[in-house]
TILUMDREN-229475 format. One record per residue (C-alpha): residue number from 1; residue in one letter; x, y, z. Coordinates in nm, 4 decimals. Layout:
BEGIN
seq=NUM, type=A, east=X, north=Y, up=Z;
...
This chain:
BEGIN
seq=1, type=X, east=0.3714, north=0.4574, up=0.7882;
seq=2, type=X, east=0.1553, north=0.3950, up=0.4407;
seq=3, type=X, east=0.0602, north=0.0637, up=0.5632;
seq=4, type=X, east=-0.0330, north=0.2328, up=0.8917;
seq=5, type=X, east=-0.2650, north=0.4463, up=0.7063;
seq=6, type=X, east=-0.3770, north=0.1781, up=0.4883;
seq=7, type=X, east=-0.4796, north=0.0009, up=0.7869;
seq=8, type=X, east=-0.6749, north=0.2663, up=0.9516;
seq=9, type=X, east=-0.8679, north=0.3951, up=0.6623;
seq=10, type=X, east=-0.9861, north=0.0189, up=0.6113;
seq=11, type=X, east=-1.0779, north=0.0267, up=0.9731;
seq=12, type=X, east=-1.2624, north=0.3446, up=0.9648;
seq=13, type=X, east=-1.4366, north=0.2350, up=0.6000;
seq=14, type=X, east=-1.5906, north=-0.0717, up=0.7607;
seq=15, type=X, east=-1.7770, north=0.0969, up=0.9896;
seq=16, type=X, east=-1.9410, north=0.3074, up=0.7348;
seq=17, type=X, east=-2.2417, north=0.1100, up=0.5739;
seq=18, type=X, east=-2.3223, north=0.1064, up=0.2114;
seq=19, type=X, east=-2.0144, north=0.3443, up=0.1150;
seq=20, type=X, east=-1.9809, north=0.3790, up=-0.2685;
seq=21, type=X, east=-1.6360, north=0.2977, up=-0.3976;
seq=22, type=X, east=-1.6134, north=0.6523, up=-0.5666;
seq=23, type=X, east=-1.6348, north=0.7589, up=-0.1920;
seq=24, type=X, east=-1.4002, north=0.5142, up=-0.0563;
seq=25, type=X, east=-1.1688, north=0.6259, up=-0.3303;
seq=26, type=X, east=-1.1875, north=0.9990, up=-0.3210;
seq=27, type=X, east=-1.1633, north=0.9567, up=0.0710;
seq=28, type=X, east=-0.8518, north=0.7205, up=0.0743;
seq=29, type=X, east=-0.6970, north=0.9962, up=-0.1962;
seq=30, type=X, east=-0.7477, north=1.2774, up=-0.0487;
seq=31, type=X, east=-0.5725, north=1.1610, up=0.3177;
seq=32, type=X, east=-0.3009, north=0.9961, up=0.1811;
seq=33, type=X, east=0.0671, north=1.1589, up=0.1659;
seq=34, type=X, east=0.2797, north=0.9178, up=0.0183;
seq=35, type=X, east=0.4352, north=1.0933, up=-0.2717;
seq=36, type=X, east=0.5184, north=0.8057, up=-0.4421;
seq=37, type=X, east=0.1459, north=0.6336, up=-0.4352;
seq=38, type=X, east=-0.0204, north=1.0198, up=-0.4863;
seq=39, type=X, east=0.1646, north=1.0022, up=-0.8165;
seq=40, type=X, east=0.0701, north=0.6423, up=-0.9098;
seq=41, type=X, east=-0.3324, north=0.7096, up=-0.8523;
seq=42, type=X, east=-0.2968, north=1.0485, up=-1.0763;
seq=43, type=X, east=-0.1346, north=0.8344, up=-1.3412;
seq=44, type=X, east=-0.3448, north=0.4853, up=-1.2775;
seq=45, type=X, east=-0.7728, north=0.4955, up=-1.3078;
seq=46, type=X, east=-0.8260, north=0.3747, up=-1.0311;
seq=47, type=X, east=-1.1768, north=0.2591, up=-1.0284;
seq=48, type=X, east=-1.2609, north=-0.0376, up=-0.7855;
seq=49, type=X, east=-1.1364, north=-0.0215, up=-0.4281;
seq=50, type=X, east=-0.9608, north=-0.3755, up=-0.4212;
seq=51, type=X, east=-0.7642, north=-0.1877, up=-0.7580;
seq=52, type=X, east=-0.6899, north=0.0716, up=-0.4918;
seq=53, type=X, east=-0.5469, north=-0.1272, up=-0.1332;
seq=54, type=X, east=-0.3972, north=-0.3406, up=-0.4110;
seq=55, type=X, east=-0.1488, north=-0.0266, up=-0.5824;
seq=56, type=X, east=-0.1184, north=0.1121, up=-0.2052;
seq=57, type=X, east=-0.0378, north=-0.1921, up=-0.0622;
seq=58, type=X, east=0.2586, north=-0.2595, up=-0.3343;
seq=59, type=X, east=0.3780, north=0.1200, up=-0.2563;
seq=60, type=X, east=0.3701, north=0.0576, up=0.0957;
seq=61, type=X, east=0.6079, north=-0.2209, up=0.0804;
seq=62, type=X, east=0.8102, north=-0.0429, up=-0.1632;
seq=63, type=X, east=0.8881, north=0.2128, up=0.0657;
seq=64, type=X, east=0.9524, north=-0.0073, up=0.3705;
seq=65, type=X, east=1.1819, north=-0.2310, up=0.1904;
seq=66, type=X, east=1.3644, north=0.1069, up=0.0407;
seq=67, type=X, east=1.3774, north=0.2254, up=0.4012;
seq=68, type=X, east=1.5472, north=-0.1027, up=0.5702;
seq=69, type=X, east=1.9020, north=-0.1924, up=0.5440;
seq=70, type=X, east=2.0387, north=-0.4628, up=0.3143;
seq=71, type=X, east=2.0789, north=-0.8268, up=0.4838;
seq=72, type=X, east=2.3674, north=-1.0410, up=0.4345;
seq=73, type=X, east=2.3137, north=-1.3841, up=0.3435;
seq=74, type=X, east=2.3964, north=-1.5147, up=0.6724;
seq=75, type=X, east=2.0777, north=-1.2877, up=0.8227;
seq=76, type=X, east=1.8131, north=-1.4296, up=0.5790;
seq=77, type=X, east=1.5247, north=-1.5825, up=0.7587;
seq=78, type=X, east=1.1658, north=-1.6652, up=0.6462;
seq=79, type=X, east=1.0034, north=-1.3310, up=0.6086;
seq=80, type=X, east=1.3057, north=-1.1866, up=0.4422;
seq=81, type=X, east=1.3091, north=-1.4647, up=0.2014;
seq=82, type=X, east=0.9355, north=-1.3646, up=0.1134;
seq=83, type=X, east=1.0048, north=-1.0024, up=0.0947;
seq=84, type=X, east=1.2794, north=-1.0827, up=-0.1537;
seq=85, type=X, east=1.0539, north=-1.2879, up=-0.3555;
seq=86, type=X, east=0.8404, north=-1.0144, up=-0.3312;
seq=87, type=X, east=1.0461, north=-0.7264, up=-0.4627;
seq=88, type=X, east=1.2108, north=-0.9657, up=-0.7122;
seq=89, type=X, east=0.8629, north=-1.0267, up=-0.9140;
seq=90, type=X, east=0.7332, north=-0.6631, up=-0.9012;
């Protein structure tokens, strides 16, 4: 669902021309309702937009790798293998 979001609001940003990153920030903030990633941008200054897609992005797949079952060994395949690599060096 966050990467959803994440998606659209880069969308919807692109189209805007010469959009200040305060105003990309305040506007990603303000429509996002991930608990988890509202928390981290109260705690974290957050002051370029790559900074930004790069702490939402990491929550995103946080919360979709919480939200999936575990895999056996016998199930591993290539993107599981990445998405273990993935949680293993956050």
């Amino acid at each position: 669902m966050l990467l959803k979001y994440i998606q659209r609001f880069c969308q919807v940003r692109n189209t805007i021309p010469r959009i200040s990153p305060a105003a990309d920030i305040m506007a990603f903030s303000e429509g996002v309702t991930n608990k988890q990633l509202v928390g981290k941008l109260e705690m974290h200054n957050v002051e370029t937009v790559a900074k930004l897609l790069a702490l939402a992005t990491k929550c995103a797949r946080e919360a979709e790798s919480a939200s999936r079952p575990l895999v056996g060994f016998g199930e591993l395949n290539d993107t599981t293998i990445k998405e273990l690599i993935i949680l293993l060096s956050i």
